[in-house]
Backbone of each chain as ProteinMPNN parsed JSONL, in Angstrom:
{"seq_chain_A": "XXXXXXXXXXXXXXXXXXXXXXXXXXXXXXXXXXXXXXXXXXXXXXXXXXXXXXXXXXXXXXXXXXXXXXXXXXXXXXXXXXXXXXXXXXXXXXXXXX", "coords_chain_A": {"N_chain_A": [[-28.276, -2.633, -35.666], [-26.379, -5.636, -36.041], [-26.104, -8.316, -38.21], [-26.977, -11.835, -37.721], [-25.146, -14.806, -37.406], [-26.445, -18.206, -38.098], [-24.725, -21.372, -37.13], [-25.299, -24.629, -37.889], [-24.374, -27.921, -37.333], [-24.805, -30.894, -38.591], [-25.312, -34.18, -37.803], [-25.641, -36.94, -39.495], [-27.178, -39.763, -40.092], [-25.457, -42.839, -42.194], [-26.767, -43.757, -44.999], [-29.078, -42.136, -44.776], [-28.855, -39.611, -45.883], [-30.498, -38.466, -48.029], [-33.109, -38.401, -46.549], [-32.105, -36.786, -44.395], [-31.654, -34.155, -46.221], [-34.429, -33.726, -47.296], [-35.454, -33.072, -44.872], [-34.072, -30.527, -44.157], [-35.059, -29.19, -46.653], [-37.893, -28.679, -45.669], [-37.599, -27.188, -44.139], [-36.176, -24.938, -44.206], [-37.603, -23.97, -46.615], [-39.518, -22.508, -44.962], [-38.675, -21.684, -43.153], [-37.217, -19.11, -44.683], [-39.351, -17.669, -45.315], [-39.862, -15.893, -43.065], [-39.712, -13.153, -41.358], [-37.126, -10.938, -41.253], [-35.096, -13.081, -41.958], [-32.273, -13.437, -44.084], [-30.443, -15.007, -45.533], [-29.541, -18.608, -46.727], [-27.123, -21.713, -46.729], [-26.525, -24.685, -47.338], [-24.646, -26.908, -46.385], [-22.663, -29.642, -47.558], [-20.05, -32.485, -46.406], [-17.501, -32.975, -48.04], [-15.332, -35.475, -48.267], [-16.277, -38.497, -46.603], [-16.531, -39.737, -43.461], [-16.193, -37.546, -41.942], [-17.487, -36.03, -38.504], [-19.807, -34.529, -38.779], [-21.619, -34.682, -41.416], [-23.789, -32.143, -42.681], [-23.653, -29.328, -42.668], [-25.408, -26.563, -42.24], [-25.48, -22.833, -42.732], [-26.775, -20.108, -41.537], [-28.008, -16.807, -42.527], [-29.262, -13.9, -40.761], [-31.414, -11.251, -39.99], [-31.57, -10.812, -37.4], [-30.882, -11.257, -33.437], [-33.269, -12.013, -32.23], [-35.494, -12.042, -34.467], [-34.668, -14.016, -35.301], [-35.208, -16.347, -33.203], [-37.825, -15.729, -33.04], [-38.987, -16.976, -35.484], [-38.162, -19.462, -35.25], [-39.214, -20.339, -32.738], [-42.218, -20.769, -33.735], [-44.958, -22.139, -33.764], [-46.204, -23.096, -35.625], [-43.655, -23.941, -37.345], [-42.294, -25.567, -35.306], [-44.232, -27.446, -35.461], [-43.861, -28.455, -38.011], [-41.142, -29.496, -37.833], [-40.569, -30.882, -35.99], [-41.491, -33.547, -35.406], [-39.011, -35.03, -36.473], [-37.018, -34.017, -35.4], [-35.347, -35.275, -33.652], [-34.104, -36.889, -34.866], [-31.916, -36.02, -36.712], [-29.124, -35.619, -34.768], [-28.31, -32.018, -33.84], [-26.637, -28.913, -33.643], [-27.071, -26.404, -32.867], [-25.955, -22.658, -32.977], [-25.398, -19.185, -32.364], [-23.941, -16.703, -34.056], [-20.985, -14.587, -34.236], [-19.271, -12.585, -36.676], [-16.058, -12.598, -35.726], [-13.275, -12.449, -36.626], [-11.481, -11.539, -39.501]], "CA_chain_A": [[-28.045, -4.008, -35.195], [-25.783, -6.236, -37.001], [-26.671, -9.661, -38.669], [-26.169, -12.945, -36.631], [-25.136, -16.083, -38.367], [-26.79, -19.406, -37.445], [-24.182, -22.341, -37.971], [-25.832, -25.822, -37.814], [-23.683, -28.961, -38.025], [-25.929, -31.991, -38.625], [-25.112, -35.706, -37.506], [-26.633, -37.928, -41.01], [-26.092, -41.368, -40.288], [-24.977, -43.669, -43.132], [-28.316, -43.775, -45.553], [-30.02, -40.998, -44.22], [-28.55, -38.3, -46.665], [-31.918, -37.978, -48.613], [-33.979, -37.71, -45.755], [-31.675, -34.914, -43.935], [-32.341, -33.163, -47.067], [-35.793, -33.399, -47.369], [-35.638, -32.333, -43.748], [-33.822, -29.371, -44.114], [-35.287, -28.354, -47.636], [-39.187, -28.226, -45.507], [-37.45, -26.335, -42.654], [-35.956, -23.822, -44.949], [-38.691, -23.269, -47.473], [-40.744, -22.169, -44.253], [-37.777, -20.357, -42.727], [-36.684, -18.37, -46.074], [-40.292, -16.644, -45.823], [-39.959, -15.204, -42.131], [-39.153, -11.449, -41.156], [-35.24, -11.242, -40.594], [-34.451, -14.255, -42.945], [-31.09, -12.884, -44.868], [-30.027, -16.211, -46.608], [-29.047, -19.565, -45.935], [-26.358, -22.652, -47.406], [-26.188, -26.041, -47.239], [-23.337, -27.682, -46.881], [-22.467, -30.772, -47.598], [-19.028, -32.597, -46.676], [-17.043, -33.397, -49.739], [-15.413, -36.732, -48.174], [-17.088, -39.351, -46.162], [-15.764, -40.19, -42.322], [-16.47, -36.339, -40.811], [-18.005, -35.722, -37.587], [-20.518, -33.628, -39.149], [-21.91, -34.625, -42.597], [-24.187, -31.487, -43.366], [-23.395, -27.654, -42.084], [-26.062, -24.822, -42.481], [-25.04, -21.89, -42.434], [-27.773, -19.104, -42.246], [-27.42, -14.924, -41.904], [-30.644, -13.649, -40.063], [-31.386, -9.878, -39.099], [-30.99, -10.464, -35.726], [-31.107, -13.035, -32.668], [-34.69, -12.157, -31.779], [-35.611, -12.323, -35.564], [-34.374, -16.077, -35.612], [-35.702, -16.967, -32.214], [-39.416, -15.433, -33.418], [-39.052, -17.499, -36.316], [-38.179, -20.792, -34.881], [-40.314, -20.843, -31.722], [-43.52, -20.694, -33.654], [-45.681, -23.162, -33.126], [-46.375, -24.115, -36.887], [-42.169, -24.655, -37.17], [-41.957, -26.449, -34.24], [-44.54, -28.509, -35.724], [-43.121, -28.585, -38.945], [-39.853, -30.173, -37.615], [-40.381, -31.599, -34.717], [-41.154, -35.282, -35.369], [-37.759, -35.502, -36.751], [-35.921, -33.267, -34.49], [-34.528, -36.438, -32.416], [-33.241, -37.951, -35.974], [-30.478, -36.13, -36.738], [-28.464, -34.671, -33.606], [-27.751, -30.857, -33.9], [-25.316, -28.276, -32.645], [-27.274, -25.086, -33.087], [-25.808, -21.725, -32.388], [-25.958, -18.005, -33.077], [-22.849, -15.95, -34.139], [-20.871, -13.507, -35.21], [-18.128, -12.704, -37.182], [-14.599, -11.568, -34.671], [-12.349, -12.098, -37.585], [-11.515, -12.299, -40.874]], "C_chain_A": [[-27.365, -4.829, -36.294], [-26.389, -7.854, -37.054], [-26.135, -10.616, -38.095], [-26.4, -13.825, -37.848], [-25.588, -17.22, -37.59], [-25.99, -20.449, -37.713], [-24.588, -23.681, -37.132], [-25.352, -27.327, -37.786], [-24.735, -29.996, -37.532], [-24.658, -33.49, -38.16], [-26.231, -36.308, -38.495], [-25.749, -39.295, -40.485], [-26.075, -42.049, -41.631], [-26.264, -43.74, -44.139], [-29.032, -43.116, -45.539], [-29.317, -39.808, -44.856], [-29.916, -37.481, -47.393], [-32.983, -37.885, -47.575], [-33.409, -36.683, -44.767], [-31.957, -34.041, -45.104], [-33.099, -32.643, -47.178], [-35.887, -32.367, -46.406], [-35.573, -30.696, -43.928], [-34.45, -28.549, -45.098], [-36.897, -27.999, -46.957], [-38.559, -27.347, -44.419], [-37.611, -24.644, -43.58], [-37.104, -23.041, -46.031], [-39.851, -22.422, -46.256], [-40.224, -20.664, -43.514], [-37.733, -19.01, -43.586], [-37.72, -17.151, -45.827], [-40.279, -15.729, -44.327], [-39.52, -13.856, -42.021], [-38.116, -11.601, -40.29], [-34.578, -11.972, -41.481], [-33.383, -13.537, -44.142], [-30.835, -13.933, -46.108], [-29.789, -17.625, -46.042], [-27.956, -20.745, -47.005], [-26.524, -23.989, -46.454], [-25.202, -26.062, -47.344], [-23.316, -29.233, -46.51], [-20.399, -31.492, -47.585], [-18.928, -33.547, -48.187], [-16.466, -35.046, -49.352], [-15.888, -37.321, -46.837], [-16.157, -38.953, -44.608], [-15.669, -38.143, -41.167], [-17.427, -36.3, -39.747], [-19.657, -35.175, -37.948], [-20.984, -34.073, -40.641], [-22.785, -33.43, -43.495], [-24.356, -30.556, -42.296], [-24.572, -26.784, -42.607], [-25.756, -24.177, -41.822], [-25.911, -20.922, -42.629], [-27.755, -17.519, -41.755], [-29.04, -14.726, -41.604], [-30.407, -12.413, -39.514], [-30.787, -9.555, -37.677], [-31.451, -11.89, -34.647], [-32.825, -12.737, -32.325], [-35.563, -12.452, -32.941], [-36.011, -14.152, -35.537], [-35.32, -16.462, -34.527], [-37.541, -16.652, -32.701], [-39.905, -16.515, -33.785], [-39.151, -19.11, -36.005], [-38.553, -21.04, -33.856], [-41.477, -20.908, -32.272], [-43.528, -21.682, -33.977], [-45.662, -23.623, -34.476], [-44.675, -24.5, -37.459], [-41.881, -25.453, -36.72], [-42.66, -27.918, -35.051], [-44.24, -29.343, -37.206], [-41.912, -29.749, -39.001], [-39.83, -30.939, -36.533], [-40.526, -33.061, -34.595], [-39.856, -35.52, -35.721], [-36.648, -34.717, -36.417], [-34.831, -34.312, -33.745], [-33.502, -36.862, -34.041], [-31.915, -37.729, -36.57], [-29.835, -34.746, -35.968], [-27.949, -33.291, -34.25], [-27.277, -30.03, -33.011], [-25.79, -26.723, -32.848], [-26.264, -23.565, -32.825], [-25.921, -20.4, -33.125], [-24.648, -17.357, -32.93], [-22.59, -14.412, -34.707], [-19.783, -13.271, -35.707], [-16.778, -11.147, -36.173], [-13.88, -11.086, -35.648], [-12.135, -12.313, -38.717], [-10.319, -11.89, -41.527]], "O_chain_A": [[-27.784, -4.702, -37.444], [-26.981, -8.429, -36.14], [-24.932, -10.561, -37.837], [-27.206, -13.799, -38.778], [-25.185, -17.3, -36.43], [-26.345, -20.866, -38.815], [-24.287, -23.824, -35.946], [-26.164, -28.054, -38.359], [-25.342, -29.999, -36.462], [-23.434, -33.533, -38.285], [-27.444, -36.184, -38.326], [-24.583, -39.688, -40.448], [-27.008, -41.612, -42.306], [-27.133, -43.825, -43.27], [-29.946, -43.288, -46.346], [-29.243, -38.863, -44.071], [-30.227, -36.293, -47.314], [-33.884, -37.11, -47.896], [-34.14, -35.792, -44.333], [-32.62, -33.044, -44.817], [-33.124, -31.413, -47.229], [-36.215, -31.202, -46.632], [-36.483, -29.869, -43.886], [-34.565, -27.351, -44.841], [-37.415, -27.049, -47.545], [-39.406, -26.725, -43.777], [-38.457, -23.752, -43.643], [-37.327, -21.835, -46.146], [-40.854, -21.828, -46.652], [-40.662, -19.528, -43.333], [-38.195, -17.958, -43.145], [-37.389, -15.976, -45.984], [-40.806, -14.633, -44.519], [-38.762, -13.533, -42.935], [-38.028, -12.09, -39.163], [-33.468, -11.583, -41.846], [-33.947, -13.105, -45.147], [-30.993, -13.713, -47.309], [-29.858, -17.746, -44.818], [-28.094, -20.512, -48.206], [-26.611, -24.144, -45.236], [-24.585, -25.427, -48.199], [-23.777, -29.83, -45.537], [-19.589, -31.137, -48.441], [-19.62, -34.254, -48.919], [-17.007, -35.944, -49.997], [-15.877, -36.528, -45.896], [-15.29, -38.079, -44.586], [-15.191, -37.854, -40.07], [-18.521, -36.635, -40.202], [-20.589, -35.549, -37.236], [-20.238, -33.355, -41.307], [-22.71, -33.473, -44.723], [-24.983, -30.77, -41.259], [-24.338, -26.305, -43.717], [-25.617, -24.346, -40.611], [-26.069, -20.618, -43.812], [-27.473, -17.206, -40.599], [-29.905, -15.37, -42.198], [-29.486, -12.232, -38.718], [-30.072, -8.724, -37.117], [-32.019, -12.959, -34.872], [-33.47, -13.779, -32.206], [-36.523, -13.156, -32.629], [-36.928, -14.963, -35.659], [-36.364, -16.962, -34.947], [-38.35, -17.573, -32.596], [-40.779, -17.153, -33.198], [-40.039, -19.847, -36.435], [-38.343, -22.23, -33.622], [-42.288, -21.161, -31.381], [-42.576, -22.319, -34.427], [-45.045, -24.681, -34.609], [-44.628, -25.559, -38.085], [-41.213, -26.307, -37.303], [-42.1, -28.998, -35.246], [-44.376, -30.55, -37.407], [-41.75, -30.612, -39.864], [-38.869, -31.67, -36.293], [-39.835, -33.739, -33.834], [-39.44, -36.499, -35.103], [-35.558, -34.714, -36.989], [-33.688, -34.029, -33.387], [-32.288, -37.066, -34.039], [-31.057, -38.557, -36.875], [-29.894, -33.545, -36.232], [-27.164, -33.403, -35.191], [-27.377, -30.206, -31.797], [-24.922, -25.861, -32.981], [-25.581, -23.981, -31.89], [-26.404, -20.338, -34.255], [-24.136, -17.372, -31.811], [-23.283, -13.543, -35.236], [-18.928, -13.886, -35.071], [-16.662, -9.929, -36.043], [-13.669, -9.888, -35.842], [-12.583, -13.37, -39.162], [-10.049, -12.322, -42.648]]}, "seq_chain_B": "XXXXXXXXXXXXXXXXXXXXXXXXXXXXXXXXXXXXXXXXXXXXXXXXXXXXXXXXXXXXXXXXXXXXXXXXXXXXXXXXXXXXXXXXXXXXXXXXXX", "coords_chain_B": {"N_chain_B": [[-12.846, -25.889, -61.323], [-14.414, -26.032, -58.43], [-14.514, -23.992, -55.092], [-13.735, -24.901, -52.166], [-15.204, -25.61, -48.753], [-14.268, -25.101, -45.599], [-15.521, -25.792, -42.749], [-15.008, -25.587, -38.944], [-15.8, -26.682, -36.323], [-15.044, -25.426, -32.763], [-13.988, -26.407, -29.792], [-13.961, -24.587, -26.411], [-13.003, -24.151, -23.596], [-14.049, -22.305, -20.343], [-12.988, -19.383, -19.925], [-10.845, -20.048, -21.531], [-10.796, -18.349, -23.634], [-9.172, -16.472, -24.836], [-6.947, -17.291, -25.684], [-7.939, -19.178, -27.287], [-8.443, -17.615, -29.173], [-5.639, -16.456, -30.099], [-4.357, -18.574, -30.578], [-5.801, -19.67, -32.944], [-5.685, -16.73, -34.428], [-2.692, -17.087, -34.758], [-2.471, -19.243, -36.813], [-4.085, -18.561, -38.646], [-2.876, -16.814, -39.778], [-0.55, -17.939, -40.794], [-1.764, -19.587, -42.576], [-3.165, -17.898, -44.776], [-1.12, -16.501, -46.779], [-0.888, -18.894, -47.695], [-0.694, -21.164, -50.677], [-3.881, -20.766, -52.912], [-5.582, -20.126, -50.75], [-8.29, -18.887, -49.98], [-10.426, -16.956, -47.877], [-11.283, -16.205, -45.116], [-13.028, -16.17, -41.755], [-13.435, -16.02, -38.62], [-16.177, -17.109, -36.41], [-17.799, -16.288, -33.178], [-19.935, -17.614, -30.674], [-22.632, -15.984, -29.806], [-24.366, -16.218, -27.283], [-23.731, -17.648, -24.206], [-23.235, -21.616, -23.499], [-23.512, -23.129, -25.529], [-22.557, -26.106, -27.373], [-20.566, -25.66, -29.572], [-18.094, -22.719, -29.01], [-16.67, -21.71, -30.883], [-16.379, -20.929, -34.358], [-14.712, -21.716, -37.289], [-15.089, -20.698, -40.662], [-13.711, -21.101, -43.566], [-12.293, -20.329, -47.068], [-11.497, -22.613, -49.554], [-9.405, -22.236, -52.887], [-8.882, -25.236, -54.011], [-9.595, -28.657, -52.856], [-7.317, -29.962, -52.475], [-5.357, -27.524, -52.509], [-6.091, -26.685, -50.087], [-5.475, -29.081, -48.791], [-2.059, -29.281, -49.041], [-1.417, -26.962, -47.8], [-2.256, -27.538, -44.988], [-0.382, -29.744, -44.189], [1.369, -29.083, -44.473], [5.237, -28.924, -43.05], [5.772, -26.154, -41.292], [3.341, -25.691, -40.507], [2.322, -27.754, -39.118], [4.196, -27.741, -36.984], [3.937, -25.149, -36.3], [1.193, -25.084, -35.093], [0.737, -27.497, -33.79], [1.496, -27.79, -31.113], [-0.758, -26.855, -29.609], [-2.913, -28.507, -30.613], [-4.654, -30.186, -29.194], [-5.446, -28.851, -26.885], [-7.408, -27.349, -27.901], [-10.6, -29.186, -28.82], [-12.016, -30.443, -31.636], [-13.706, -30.244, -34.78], [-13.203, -30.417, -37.833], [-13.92, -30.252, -41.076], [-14.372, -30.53, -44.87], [-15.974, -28.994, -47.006], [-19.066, -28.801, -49.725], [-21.25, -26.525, -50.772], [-24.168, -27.205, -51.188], [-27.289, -26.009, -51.208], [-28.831, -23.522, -51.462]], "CA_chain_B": [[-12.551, -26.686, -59.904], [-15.334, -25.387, -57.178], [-13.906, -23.808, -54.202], [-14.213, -25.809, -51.129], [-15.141, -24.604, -47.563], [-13.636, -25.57, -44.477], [-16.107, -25.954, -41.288], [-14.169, -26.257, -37.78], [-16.587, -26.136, -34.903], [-14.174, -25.276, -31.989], [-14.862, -26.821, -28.353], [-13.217, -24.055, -26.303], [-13.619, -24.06, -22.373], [-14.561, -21.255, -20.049], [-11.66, -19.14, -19.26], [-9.75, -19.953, -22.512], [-10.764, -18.345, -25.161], [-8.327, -15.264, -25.31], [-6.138, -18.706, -25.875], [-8.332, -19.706, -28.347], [-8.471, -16.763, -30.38], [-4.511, -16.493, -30.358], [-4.208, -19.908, -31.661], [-6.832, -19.124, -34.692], [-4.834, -15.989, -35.239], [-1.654, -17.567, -35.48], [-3.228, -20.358, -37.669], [-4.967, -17.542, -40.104], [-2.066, -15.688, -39.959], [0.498, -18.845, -41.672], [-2.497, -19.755, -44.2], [-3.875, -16.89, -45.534], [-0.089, -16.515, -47.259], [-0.491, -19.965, -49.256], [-1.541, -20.429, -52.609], [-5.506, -21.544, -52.868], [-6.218, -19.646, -49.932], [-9.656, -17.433, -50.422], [-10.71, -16.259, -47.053], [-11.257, -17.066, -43.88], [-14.346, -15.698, -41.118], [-13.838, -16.408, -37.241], [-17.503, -16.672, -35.104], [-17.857, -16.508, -31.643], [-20.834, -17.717, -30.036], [-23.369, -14.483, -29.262], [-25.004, -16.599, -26.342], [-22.726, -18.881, -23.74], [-24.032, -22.545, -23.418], [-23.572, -24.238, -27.336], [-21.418, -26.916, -28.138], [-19.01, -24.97, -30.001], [-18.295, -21.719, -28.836], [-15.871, -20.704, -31.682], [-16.268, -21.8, -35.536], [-13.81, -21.339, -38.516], [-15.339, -20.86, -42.455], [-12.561, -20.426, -44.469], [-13.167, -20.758, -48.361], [-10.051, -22.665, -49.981], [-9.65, -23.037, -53.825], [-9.457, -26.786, -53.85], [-9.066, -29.56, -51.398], [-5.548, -29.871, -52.445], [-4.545, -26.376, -51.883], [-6.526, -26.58, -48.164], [-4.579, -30.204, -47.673], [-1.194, -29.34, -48.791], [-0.823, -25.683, -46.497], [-2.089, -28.043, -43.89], [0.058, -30.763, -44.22], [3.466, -28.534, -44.362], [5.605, -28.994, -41.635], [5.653, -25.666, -41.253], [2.273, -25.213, -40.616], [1.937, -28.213, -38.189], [5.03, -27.117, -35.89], [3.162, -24.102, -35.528], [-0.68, -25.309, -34.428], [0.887, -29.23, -32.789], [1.906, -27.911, -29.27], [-1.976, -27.006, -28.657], [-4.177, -29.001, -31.319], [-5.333, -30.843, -28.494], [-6.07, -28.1, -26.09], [-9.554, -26.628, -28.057], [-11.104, -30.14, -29.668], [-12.462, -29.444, -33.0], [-14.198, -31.261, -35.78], [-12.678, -30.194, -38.907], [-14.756, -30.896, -42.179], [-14.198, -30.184, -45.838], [-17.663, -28.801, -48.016], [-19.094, -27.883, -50.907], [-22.686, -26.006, -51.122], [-25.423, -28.159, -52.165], [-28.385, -25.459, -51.287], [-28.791, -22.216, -50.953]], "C_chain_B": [[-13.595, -25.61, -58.897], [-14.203, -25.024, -56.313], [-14.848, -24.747, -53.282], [-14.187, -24.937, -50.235], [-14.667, -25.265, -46.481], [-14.48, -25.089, -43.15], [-15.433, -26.544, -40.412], [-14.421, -25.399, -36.764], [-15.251, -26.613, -33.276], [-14.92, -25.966, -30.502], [-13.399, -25.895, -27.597], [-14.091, -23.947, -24.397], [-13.568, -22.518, -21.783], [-12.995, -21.241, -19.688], [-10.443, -18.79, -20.733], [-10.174, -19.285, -23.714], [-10.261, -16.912, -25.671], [-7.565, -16.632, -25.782], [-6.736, -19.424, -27.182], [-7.936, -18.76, -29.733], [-6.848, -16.135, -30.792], [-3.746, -17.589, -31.019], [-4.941, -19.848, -32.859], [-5.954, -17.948, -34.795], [-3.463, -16.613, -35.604], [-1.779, -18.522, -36.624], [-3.541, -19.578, -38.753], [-3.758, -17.142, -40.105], [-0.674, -16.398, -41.291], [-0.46, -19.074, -42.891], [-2.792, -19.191, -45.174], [-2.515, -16.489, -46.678], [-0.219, -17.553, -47.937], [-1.448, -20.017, -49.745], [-2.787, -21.306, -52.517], [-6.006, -20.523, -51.617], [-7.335, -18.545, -49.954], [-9.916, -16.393, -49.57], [-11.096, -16.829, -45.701], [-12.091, -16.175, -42.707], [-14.591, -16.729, -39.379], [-15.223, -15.771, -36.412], [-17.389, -16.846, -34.293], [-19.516, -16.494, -31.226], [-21.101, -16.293, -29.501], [-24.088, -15.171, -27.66], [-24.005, -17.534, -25.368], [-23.881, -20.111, -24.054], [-23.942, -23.325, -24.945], [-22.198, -24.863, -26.848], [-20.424, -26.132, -28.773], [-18.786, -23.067, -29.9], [-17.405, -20.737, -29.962], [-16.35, -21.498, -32.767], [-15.516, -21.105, -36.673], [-14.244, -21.832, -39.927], [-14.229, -20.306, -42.65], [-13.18, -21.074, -46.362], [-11.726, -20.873, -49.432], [-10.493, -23.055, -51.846], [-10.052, -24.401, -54.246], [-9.18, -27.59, -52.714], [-7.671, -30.084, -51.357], [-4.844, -28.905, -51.906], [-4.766, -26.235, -50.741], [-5.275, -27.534, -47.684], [-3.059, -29.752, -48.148], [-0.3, -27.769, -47.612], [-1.127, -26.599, -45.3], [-1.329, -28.842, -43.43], [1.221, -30.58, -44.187], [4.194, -28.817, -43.257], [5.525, -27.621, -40.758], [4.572, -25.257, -39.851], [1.807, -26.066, -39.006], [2.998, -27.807, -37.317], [4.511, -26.198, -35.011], [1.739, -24.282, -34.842], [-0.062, -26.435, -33.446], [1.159, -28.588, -31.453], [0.167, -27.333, -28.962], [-3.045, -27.587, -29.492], [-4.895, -29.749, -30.489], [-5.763, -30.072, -26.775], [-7.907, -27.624, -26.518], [-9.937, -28.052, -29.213], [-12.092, -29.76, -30.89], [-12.635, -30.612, -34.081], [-14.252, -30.262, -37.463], [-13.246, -30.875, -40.782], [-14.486, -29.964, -43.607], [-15.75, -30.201, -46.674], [-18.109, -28.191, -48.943], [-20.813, -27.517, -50.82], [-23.483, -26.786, -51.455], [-26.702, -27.308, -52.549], [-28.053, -24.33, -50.838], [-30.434, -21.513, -51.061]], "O_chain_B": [[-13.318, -24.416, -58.787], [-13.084, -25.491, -56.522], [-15.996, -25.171, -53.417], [-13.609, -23.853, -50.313], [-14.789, -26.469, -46.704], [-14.121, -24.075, -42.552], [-15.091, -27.716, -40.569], [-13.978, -24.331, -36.343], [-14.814, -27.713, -32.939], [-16.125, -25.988, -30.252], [-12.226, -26.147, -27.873], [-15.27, -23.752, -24.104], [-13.159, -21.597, -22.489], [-12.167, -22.101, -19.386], [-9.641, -17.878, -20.938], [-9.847, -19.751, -24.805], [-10.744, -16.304, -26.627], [-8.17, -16.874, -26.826], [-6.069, -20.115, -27.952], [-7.4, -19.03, -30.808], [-6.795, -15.366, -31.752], [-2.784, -17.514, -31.784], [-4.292, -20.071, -33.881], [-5.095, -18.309, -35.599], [-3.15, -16.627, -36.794], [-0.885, -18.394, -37.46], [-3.222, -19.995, -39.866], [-3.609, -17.228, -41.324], [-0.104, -15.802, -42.205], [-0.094, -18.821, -44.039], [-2.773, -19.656, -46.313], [-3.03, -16.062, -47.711], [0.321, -17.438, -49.037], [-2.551, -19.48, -49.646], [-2.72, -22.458, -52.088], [-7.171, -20.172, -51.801], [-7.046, -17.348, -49.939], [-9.814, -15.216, -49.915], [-11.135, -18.038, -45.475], [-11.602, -15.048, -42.788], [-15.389, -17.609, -39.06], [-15.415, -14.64, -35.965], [-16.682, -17.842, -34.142], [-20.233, -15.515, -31.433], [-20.277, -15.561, -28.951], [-24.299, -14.268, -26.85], [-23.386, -18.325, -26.08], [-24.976, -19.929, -24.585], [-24.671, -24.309, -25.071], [-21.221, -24.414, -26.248], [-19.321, -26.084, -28.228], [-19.324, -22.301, -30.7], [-17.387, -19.507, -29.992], [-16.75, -22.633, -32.508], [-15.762, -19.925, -36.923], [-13.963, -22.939, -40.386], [-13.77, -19.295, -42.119], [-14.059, -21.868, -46.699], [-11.081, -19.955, -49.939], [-11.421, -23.785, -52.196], [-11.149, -24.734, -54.695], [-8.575, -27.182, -51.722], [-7.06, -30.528, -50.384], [-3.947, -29.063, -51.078], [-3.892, -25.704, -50.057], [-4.43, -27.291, -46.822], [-2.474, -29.95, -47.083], [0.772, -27.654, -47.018], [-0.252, -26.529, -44.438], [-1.339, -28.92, -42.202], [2.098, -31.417, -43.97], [3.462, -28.985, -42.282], [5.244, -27.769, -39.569], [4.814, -24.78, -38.742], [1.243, -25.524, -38.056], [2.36, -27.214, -36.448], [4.474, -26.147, -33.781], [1.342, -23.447, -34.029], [-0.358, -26.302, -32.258], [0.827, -29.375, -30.566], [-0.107, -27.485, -27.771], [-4.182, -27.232, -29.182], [-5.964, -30.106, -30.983], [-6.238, -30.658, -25.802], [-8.978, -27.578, -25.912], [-9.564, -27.939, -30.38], [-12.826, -28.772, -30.891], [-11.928, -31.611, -34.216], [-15.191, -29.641, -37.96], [-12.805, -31.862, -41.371], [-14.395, -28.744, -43.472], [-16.454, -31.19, -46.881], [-17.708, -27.05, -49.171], [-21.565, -28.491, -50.814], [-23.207, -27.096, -52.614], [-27.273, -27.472, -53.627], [-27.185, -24.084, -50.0], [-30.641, -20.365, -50.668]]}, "name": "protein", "num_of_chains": 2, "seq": "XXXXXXXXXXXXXXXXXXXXXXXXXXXXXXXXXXXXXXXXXXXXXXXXXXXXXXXXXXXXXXXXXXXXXXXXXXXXXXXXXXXXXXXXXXXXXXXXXXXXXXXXXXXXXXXXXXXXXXXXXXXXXXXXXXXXXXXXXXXXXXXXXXXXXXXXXXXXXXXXXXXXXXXXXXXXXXXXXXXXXXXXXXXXXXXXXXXX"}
């Protein structure tokens, strides 16, 4: 089975850079330890006025792996008060070309 | 000088995306030839149903060498007759976490 990529683009409104952080740094420290978990990046845009202010990008064993991982219940509850706060674009990939 | 990355979540409708992926090849195919250019990694959505069913990492030396291959005439002659067929949010980034 080959490795799926998760790519994430975040919506941060104006002020809210340090708390998408936070966000993402309790998601990930919880993620990181699951079975499947490959790696993951932050990204951050370099100038202001993008659609998107912060991209994760994360490689994961496989789609049932990820889905394990982020339906459980202590994740959910992990993230979930501040799931509404900044809009995401989840999906699960893979690489066509390069 | 960091390398920069280039996130560009594709909005590609049902039907088109042999159309899509002929426009990203012609697109990879003029860049990957100028100077800064690192690499470049087309995904395709593994599930239908997301917001962006295509996304383009590419990984350019600096944000100069990304903006001036983009900015050639060249370059736009070749993408302008469909940049407004697959809508796309185009962002420049640098790592913050890993």
């Amino acid at each position: 089975m080959s490795d799926v990529v998760l790519i994430n683009p975040f919506e941060v409104g104006p002020g809210d850079e340090a708390a998408a952080l936070a966000y993402w740094e309790r998601a990930a420290d919880h993620l990181r330890r699951q079975p499947g978990f490959v790696d993951t990046r932050l990204h951050r845009a370099i100038a202001p006025g993008v659609r998107f202010p912060m991209v994760n990008v994360a490689t994961w064993r496989s789609t049932e792996a990820f889905l394990a991982a982020t339906s459980d219940p202590a994740f959910r509850a992990l993230v979930g008060p501040e799931l509404g706060r900044f809009p995401h674009h989840p999906g699960l990939y893979e690489v066509i070309r390069t």
